[in-house]
C-alpha positions as CSV (number, residue, x, y, z in Angstrom):
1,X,75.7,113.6,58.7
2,X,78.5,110.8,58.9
3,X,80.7,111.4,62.3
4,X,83.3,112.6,60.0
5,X,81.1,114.5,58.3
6,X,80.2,116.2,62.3
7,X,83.6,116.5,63.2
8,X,84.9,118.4,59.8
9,X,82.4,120.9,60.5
10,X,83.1,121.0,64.2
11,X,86.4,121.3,63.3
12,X,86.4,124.7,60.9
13,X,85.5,126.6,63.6
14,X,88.4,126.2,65.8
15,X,91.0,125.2,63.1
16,X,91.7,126.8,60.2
17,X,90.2,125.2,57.0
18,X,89.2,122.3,59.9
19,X,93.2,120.4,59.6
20,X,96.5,120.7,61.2
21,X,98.0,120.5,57.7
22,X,96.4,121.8,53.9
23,X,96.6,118.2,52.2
24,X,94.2,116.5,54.9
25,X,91.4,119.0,54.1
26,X,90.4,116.9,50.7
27,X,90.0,120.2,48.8
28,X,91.5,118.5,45.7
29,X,89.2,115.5,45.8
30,X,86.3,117.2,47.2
31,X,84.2,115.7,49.8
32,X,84.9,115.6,54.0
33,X,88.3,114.0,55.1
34,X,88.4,110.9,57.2
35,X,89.2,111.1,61.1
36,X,90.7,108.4,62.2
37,X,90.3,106.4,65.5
38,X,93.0,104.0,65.5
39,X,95.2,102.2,63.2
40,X,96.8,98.6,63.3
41,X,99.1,97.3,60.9
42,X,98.0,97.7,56.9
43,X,94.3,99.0,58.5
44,X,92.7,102.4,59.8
45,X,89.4,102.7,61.2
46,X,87.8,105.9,60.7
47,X,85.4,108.0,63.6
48,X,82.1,105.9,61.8
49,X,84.3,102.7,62.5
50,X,85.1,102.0,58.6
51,X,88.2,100.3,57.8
52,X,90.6,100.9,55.3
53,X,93.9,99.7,53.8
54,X,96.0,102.4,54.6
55,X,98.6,103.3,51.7
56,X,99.3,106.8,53.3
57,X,100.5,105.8,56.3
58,X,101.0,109.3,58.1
59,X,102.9,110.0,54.5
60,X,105.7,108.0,54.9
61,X,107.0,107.4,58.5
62,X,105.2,103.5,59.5
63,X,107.0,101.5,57.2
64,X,106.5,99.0,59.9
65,X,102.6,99.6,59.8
66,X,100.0,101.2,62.2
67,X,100.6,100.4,66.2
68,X,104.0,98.4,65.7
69,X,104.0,96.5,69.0
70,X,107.9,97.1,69.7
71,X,107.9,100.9,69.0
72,X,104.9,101.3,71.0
73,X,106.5,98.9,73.6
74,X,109.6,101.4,73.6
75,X,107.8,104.7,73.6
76,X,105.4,103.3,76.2
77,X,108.5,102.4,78.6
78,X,110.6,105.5,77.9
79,X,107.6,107.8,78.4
80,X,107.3,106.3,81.9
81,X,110.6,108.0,82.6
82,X,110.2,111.5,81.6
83,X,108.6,113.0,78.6
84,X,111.3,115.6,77.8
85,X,114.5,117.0,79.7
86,X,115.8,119.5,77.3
87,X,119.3,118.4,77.8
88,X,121.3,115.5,76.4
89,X,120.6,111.3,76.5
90,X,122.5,108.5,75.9
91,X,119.6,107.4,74.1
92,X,120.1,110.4,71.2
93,X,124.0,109.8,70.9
94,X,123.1,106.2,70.2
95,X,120.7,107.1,67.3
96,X,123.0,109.8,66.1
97,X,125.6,107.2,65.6
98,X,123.1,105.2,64.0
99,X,122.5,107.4,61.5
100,X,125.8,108.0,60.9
101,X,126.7,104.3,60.8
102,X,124.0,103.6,58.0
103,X,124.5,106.9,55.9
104,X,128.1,107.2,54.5
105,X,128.3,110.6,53.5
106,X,126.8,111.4,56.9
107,X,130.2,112.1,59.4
108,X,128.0,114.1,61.9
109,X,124.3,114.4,62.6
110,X,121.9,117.2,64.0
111,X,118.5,116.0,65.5
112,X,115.5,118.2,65.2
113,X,111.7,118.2,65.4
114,X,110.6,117.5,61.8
115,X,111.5,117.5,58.1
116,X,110.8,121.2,57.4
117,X,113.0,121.8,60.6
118,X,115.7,119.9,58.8
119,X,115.8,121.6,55.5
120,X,115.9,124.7,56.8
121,X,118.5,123.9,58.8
122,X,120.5,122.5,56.1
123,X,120.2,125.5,54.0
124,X,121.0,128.0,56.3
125,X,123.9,125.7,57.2
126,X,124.8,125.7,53.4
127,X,124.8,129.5,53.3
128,X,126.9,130.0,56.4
129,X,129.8,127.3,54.6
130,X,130.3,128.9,51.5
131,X,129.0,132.6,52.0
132,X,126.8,133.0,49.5
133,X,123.2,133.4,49.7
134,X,121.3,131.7,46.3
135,X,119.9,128.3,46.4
136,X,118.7,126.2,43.4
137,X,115.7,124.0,44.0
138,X,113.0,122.2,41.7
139,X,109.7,122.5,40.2
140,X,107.3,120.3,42.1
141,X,109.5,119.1,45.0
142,X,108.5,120.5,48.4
143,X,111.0,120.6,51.0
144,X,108.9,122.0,53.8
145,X,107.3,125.5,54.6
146,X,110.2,127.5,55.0
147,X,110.3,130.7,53.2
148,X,113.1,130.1,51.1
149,X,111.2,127.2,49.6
150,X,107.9,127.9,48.8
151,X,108.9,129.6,45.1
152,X,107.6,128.8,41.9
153,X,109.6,129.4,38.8
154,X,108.5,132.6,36.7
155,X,107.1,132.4,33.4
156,X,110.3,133.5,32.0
157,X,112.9,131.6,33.8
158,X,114.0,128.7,31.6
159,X,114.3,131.7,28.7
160,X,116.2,134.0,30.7
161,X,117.9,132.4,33.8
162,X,117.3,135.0,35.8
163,X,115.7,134.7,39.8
164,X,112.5,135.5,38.6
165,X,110.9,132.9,41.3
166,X,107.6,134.3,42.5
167,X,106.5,133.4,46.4
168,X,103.7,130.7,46.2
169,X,103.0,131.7,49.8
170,X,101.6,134.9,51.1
171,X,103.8,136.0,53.9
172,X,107.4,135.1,51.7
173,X,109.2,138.1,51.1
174,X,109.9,139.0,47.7
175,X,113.6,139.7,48.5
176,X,114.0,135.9,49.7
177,X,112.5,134.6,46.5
178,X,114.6,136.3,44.4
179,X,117.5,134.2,45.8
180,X,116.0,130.9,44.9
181,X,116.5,129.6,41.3
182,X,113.9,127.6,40.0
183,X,114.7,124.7,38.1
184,X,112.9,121.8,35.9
185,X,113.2,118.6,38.1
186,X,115.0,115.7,35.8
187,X,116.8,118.5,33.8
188,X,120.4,118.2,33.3
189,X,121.0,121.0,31.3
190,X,118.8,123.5,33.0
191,X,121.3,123.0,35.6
192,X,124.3,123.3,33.8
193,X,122.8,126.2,32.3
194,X,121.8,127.9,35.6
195,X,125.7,127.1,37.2
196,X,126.8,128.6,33.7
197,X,125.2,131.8,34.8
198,X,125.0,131.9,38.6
199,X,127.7,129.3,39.3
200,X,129.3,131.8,41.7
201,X,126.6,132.9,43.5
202,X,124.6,129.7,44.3
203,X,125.0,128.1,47.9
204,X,123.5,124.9,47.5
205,X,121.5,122.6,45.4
206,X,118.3,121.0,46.9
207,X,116.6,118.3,45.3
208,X,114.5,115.5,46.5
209,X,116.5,112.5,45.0
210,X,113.3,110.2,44.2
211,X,110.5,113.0,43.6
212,X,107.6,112.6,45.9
213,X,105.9,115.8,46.1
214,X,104.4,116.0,42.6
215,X,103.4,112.4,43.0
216,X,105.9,109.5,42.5
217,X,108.8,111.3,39.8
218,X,112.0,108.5,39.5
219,X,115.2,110.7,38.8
220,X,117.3,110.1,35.1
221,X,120.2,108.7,36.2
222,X,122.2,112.1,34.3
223,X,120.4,114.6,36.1
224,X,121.9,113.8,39.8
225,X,125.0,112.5,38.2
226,X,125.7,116.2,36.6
227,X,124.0,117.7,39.8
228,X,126.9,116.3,41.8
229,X,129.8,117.1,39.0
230,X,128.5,120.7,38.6
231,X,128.3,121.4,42.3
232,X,131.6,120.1,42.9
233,X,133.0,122.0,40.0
234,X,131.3,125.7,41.4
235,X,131.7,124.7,45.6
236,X,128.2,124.5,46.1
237,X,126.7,122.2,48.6
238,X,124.3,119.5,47.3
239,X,122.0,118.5,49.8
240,X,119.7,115.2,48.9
241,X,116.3,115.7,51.4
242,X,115.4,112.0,52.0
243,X,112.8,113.0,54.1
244,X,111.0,111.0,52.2
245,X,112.9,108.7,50.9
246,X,115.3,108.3,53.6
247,X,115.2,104.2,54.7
248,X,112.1,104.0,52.5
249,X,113.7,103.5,48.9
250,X,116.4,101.4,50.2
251,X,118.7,100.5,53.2
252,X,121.3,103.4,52.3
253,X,118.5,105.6,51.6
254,X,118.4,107.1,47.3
255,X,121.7,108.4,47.7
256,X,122.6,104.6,48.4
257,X,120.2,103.3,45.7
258,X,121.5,105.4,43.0
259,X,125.8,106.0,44.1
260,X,125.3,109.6,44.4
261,X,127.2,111.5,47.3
262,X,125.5,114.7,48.8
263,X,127.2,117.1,51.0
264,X,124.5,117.1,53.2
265,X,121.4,115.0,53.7
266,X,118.3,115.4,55.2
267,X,116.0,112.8,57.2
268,X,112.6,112.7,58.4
269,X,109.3,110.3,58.2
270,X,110.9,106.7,58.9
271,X,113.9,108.1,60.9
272,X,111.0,108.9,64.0
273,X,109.3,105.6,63.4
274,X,105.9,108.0,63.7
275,X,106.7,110.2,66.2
276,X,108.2,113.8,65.7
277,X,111.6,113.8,64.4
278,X,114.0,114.8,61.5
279,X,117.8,115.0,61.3
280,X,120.3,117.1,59.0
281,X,124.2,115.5,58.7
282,X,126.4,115.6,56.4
283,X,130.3,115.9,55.8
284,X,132.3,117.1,59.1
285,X,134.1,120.1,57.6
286,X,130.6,121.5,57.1
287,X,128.9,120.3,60.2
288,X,131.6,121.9,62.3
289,X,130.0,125.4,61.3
290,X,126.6,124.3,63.1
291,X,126.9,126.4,66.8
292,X,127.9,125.4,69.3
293,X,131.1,124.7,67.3
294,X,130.6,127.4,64.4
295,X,128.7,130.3,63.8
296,X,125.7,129.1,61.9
297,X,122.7,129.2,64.3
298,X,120.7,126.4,65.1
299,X,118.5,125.1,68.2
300,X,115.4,123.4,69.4
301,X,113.2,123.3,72.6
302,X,112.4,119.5,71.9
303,X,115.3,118.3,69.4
304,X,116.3,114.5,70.6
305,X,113.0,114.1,72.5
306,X,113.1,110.8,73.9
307,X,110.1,109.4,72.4
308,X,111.1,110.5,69.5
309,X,114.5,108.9,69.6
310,X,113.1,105.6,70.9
311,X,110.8,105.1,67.8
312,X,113.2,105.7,66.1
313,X,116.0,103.5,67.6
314,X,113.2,100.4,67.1
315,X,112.3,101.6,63.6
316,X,116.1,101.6,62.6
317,X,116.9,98.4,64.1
318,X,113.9,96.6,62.6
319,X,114.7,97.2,59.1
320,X,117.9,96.4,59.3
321,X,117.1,93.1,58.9
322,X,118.4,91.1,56.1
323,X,115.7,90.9,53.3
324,X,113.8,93.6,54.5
325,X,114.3,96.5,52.0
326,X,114.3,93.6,49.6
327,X,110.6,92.4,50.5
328,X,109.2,95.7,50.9
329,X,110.5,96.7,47.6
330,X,109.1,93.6,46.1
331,X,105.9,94.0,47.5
332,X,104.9,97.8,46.1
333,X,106.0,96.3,42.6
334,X,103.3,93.6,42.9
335,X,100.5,96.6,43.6
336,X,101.6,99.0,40.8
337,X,102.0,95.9,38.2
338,X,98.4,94.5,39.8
339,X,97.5,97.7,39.1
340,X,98.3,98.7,35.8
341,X,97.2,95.1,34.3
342,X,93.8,95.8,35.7
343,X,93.9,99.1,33.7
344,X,95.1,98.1,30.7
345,X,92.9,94.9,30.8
346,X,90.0,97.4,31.6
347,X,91.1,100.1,28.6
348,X,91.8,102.4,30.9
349,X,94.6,104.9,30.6
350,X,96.6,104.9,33.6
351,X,100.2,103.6,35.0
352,X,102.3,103.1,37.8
353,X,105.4,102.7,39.3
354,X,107.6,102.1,42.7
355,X,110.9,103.0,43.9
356,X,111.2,100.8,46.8
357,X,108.4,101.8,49.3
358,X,107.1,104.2,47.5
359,X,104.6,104.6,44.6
360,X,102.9,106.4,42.3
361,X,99.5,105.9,40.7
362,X,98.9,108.5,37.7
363,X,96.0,108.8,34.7
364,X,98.2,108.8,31.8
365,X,99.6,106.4,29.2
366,X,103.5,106.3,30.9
367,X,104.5,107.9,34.3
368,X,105.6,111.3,34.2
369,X,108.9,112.5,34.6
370,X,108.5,115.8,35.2
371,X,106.3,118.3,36.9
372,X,104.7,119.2,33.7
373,X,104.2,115.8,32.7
374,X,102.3,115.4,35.9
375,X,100.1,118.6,35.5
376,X,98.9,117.2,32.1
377,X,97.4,113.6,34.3
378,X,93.5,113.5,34.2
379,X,93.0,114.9,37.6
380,X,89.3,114.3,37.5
381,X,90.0,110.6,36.6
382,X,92.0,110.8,39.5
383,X,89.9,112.5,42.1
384,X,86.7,109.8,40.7
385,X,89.2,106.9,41.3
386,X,89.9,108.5,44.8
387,X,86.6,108.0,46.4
388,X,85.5,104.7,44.4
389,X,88.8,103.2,46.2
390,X,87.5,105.1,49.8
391,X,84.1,103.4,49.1
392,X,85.9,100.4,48.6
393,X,87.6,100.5,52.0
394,X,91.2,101.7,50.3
395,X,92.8,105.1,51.7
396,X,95.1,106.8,49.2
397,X,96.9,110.3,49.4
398,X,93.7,112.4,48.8
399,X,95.4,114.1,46.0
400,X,96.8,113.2,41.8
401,X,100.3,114.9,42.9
402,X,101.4,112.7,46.3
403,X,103.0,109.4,46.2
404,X,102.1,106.3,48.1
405,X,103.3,104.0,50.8
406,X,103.6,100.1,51.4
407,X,104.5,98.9,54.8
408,X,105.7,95.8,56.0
409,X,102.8,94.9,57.2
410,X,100.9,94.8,54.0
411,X,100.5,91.2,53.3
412,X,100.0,89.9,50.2
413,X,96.0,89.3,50.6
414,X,95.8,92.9,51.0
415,X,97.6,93.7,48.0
416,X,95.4,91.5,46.0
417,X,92.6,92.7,47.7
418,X,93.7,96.6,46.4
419,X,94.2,95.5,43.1
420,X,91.0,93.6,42.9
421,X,89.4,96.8,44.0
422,X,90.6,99.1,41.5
423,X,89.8,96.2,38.9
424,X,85.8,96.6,39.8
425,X,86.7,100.5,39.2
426,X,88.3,100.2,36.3
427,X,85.6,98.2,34.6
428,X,82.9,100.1,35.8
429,X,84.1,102.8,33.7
């Protein structure tokens, strides 16, 4: 047995399925998950002491890389003043206007503990403004484990238009699922369709504006264009989730990237810098109906923790930097066009693409655009290409439907090194 083999099996007897969270279990690849030691930079180091180049990066959050010496520095020298007070900080307000500073529609902010934290939030807030109780989200996009979210559509929902969502949970109340509407992400007319029907019922939109949930999806410029017209039209809130995506596709975020406006935004991932942290903001008239000010609940033990707030204040500021978003962006294109040339050089059916920081790898002639398109990938070409990359010393998402992240401090050696990699791979057959 490997040590990660030891500890895996350790593991599963005090944690259920032996992870914190489903994806890290390797169930979709097969084969024991790695348990990493330490990180620095573009590297991991697993318990057996095996690097990799890391293009997970705790999904998302080090865009600066693994151990960034100022964050650490900052968390280091704020944690030698208290861990947690439960009451306010200057440091908090600072970040808060941060925020608010570098996200336009944001006029106010809310800090919580996480992404899911945040989208719940949101929603609830979304409900409370405009008294209704239906939400629209779609097909593949994940916006965190609250009950309201995890719903599939029905087999007869793009027929009918009716709630027909079925919990893809055990533990989600029926009732609650019959309030989300399940749409087709990328869709235009499904949604005009659905607001044709339910227009008067629906609270809010939710939509992950760059896809990243069912692997890397890019959005058609029409379908958040008519997501914003028909939600304005019906006075439902659109809320963008850029957990994800939030600093990672772009300075001003994919609302900034693309000109679209949401009512209310969601941030997680980079916003933290790698700690514990997510944030929900949007346009004043709505925020105002967050308590203590309104009557729409909402409160947290830990929200603002300093750590927290101090990786993210150094994360913020960092990126700021001219060029930054620029070079990052720059970079993932040079690893999904390595990428792709080595398959098509190879004959092997396979493409990529980036938005920004992120990308997505996929086993089919064109990237997908929709969850169905993605379902139809060679998963088992996937899964095989998986662990000849881990062999190789390259650590992807462990799974054909989660997108991938370059950090800054991926230099171009590694890139090359990662496509010269998946070139041995590919010709291997």
């Amino acid at each position: 047995m490997t040590r990660n083999e030891e500890l895996f099996s350790r593991a599963r007897k005090t944690i259920p399925g032996g992870v914190n969270s489903p994806v890290r279990a390797f169930r979709s690849v097969g084969g024991a998950p790695r348990f990493f030691a330490r990180g620095e930079g573009s590297r991991v180091w697993d318990a057996d002491g095996k690097a990799y180049l890391d293009y997970v990066g705790s999904w998302g959050p080090l865009i600066l890389g693994h151990a960034d010496p100022d964050t650490v520095a900052a968390v280091q020298r704020v944690a030698a003043l208290g861990l947690t007070f439960g009451a306010p900080t200057e440091a908090e307000v600072e970040l808060a206007e941060l925020l608010v500073a570098r996200v336009p529609s944001m006029d106010m902010v809310r800090l919580v503990s996480s992404g899911t934290e945040a989208t719940m939030s949101a929603i609830r807030l979304a409900r409370g403004f405009t008294g209704r109780d239906a939400i629209v989200k779609f097909e593949g996009c994940y916006h965190g484990h609250g009950d309201s979210l995890l719903v599939k559509a029905g087999s007869g929902l793009l027929t009918n238009l009716q709630y027909t969502g079925n919990p893809s949970s055990a533990g989600v109340p029926a009732d609650l699922a019959q309030h989300t509407l399940v749409l087709d992400y990328n869709d235009a007319q499904g949604l005009a369709d659905a607001f044709a029907k339910h227009g008067n019922t629906i609270a809010c939109v939710i939509v992950e504006p760059v896809a990243g949930n069912m692997n890397l999806i890019v959005p058609k410029p029409e379908f958040l264009a008519a997501m914003r017209d028909l939600c304005t039209q019906h006075g439902a809130v659109l809320i963008f989730d850029e957990v994800m995506t939030g600093f990672r596709v772009g300075p001003g975020s994919a609302q900034g990237l693309y000109g679209v406006t949401p009512d209310l935004s969601t941030f997680g991932k980079v916003v933290g810098g790698g700690m514990p942290l997510g944030a929900f903001g949007g346009r004043r008239q709505i925020m105002e109906q967050i308590a203590p000010l309104g009557p729409v609940y909402q409160a947290g033990t830990l929200s603002g923790n300093p750590l927290s707030v101090a990786a993210g204040l150094v994360t913020l500021k960092k990126i700021a930097a001219p060029g930054f978003h620029e070079a990052l962006a720059a970079k993932t294109r040079s690893l999904v066009d390595g990428l792709a040339a080595a398959a098509k050089r190879r004959g092997v059916k396979f493409s990529a693409q980036s938005v920004g920081g992120m990308f997505g790898v996929y086993f089919t002639a064109t990237p997908p655009t929709s969850y169905a398109e993605v379902m139809a990938s060679d998963k088992e070409a996937f899964n095989r290409f998986f662990h000849a990359m881990l062999d190789a010393g390259v650590y992807l998402a462990p799974s054909a439907f989660e997108a991938g992240f370059v950090s800054a401090a991926h230099t171009d050696a590694d890139i090359a090194a990662t496509v010269a990699a998946a070139d041995a791979i590919f010709a291997a057959g």
